[in-house]
C-alpha positions as CSV (number, residue, x, y, z in Angstrom):
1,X,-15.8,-1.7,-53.5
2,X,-15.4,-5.1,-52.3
3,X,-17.8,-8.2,-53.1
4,X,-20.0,-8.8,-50.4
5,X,-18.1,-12.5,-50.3
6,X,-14.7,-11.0,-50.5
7,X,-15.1,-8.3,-47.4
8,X,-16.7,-11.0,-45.4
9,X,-14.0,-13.6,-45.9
10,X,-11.3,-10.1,-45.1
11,X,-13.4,-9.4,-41.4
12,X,-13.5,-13.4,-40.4
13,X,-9.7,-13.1,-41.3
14,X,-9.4,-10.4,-39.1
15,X,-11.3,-11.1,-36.1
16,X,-9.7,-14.4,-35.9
17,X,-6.1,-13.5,-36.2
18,X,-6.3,-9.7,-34.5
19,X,-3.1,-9.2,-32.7
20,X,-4.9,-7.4,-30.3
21,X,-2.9,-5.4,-27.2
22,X,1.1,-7.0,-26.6
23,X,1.1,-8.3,-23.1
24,X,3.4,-7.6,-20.7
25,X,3.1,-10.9,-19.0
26,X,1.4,-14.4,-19.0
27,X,1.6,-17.2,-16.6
28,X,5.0,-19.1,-17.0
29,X,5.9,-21.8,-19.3
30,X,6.7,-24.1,-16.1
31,X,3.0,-23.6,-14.9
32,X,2.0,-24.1,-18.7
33,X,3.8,-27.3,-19.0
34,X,2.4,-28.6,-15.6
35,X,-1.3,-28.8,-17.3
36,X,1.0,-32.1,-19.0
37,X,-0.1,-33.7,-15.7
38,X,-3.8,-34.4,-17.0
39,X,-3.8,-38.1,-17.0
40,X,-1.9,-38.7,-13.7
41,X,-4.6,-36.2,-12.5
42,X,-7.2,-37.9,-13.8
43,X,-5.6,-41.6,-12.3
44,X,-5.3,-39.8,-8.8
45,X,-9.1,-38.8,-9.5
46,X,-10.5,-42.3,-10.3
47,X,-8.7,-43.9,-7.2
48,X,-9.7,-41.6,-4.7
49,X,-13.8,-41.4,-6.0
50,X,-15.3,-42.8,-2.9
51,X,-13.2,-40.7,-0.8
52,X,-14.1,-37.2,-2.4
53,X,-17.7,-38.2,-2.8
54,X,-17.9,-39.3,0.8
55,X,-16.2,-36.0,2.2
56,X,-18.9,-33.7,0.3
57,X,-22.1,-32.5,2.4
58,X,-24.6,-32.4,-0.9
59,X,-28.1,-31.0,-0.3
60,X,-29.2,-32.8,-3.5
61,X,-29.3,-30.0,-5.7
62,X,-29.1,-29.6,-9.5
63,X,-25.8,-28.8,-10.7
64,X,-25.3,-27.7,-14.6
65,X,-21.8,-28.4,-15.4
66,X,-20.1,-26.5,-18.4
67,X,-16.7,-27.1,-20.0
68,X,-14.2,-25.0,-21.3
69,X,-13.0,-24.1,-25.0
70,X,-12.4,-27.3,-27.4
71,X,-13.9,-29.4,-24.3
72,X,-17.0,-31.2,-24.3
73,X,-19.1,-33.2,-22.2
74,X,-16.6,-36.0,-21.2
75,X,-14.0,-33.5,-20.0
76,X,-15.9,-33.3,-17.4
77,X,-17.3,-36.8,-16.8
78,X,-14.7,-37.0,-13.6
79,X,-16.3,-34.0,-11.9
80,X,-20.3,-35.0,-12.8
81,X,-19.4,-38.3,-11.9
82,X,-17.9,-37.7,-8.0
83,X,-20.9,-34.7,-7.3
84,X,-23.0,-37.6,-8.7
85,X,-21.8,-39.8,-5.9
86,X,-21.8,-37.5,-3.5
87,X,-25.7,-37.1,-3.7
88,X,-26.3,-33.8,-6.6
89,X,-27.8,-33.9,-9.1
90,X,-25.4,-33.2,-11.7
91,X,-26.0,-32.5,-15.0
92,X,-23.9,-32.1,-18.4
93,X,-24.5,-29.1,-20.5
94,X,-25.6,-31.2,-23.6
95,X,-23.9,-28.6,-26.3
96,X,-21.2,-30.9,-27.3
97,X,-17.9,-29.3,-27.8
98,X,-17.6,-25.5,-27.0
99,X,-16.3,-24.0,-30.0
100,X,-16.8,-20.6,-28.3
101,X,-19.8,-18.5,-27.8
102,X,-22.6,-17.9,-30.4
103,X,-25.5,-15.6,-30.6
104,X,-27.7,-18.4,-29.3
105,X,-25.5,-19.3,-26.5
106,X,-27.7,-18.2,-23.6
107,X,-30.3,-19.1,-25.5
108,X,-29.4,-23.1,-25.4
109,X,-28.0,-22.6,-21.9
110,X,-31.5,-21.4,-20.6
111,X,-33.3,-24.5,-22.6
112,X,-30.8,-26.8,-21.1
113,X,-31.8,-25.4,-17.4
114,X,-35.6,-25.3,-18.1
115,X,-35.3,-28.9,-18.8
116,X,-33.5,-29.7,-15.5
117,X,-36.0,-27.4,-13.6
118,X,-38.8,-29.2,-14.8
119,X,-38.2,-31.9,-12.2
120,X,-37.3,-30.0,-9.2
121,X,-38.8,-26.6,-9.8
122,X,-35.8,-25.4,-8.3
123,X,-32.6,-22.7,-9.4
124,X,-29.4,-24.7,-10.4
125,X,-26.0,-23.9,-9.3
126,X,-23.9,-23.3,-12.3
127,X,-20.4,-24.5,-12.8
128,X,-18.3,-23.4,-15.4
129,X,-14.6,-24.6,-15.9
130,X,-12.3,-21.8,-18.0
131,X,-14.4,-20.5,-20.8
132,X,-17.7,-22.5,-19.6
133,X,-17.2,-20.3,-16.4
134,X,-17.4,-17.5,-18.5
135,X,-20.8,-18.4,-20.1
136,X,-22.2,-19.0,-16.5
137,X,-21.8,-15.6,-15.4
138,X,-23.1,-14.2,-18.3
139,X,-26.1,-16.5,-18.1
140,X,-26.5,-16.0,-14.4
141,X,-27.3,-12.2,-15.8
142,X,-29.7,-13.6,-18.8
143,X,-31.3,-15.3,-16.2
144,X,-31.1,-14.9,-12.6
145,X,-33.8,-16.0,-11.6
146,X,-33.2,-20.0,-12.5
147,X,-30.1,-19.4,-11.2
148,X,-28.8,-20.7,-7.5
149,X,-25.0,-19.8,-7.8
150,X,-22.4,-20.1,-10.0
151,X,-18.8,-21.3,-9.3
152,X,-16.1,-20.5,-11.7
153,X,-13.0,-22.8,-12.4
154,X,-9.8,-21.1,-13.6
155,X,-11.9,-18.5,-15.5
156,X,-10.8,-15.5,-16.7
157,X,-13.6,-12.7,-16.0
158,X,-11.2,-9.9,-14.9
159,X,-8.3,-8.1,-16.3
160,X,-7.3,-7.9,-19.6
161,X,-9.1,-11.0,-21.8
162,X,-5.6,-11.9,-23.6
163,X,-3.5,-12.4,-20.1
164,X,-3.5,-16.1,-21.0
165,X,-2.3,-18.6,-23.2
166,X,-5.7,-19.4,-24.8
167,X,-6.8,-16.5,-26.2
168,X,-5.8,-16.6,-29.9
169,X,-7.1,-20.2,-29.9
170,X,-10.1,-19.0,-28.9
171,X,-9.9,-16.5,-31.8
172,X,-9.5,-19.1,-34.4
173,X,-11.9,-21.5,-33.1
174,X,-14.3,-18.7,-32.3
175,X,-14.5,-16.5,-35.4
176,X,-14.4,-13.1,-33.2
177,X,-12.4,-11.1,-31.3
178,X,-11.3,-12.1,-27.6
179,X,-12.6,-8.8,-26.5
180,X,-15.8,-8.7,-28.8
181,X,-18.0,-11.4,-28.0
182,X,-21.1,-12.4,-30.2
183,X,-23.8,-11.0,-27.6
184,X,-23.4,-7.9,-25.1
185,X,-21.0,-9.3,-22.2
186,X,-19.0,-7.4,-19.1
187,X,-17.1,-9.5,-17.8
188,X,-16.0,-8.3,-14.9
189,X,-19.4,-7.1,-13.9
190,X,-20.7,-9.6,-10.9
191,X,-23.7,-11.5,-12.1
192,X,-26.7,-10.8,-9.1
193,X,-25.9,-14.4,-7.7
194,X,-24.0,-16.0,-4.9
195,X,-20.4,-16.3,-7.1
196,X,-17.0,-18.1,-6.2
197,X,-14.4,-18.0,-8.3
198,X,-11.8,-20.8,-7.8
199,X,-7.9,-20.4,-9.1
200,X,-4.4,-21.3,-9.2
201,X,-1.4,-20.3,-8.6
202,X,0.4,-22.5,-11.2
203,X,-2.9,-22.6,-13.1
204,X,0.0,-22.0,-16.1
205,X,-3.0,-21.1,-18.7
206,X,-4.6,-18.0,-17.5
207,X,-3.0,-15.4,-15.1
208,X,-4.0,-16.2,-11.5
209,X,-5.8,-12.7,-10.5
210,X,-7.2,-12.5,-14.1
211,X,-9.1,-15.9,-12.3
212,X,-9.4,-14.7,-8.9
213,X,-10.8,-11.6,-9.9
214,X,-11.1,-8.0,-7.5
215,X,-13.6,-6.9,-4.9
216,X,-16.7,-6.6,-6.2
217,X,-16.5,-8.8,-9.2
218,X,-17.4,-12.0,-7.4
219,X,-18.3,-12.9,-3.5
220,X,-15.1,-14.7,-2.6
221,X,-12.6,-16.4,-4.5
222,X,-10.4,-19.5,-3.2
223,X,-7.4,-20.8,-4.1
224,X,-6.7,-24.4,-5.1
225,X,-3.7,-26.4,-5.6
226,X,-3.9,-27.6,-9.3
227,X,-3.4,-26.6,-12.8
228,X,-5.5,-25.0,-15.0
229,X,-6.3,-28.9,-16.9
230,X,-6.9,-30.3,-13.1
231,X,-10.1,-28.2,-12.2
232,X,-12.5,-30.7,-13.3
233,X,-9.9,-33.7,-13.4
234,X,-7.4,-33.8,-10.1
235,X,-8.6,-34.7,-6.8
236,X,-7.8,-31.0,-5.4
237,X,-10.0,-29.7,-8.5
238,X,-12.5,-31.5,-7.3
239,X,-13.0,-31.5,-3.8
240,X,-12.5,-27.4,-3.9
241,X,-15.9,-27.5,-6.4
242,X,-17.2,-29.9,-3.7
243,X,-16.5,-26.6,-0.6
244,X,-17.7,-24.0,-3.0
245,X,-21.1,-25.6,-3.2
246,X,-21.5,-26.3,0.5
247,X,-20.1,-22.7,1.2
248,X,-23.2,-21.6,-1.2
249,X,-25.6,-23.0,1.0
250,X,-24.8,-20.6,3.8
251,X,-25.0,-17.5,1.4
């Protein structure tokens, strides 16, 4: 019998570096290398500002931003800062850097939204870029009643959970399992919310129908010209988070 120490340094070992199921095919390396574009993105983002603020219709409600694996806060700093302008009241998630979901995920999501309620009173509109997309839907179950909408970013809720290029990242980073997350989670199940999914053809990261998802496991799901790293950084990122919310409003 193993020491209690031993077997549990054996099963982090193992949930972190599980092979899991071959797959027969991820988004090409062209589309991969394209996310390489990030600061020109984010460049063509600071110029245009005015412009994409300008072009949004904002009802001035709260918006609960949350970022992706290994990204924190100031990843997406370009996004807050145009909904910002455009008249939202956009929020950061306040977790830091998303190492991947805990047992007390939900838990400091829904403290995070209590605290941006308390002003308003109101349900916020939740948008999630990759992973953070992800934790929105789930939370959107946890608590759908503080929740307006949620709009997902290049975030892969359907198909197989290792049809991307991130997944055994998110395995090391994580401590678990792609496919066994620390708290009950379905992800293709639709959470009882007004819910766009946004994706890319040349996303590169994850597999574009694996973001766009099927009937049935969101309302509608647009496409947007950008790569995976330009959802909450290019101009096209942007102003397609800036439709989604006013197409929300007539839901």
């Amino acid at each position: 019998m193993q020491a209690p120490s031993v077997y549990a340094l054996n099963q982090l070992r193992r949930s972190r570096f599980a092979p899991g199921a071959r797959i027969a095919a991820l988004p090409p390396v062209g589309h991969l290398l394209g996310n390489a574009a990030l600061p020109f993105d984010l460049k063509r983002t600071r110029t245009m500002a005015d412009t994409l603020a300008a072009d949004m219709e904002s009802d001035g409600g709260s918006v609960l931003l949350i970022p992706g694996l290994m990204a924190s806060e100031a990843r997406m700093q370009p996004l807050r800062d145009v909904l910002a302008m455009a008249g939202y009241d956009a929020h950061d998630w306040g977790m830091g850097r998303n190492y991947g979901p805990k047992l007390d995920t939900l838990e400091q999501i829904d403290r995070r939204v209590d605290a941006i309620r308390q002003s308003s009173g109101q349900p916020v509109t939740l948008v999630g870029w990759s992973l953070g997309g992800l934790f929105a839907r789930e939370y959107a179950k946890y608590a759908s009643v503080k929740v307006n909408a949620v709009v997902t970013m290049g975030t892969p809720f359907s198909g197989d959970p290792r049809a991307n290029w991130a997944w055994r990242l998110y395995q090391l980073v994580s401590g678990h399992a792609v496919d066994t997350p620390p708290f009950p989670c379905i992800r293709e199940e639709k959470p009882p919310v007004p819910t766009i999914a946004l994706w890319s053809a040349r996303d590169g990261v994850v597999r574009p129908e694996c973001a766009a998802g099927r009937a049935g496991e969101r309302d509608r799901a647009i496409e947007v010209d950008c790569s995976h790293m330009g959802f909450a950084a290019a101009p096209e990122g942007i102003a397609a988070v800036g439709r989604a919310l006013e197409m929300l409003r007539g839901v």
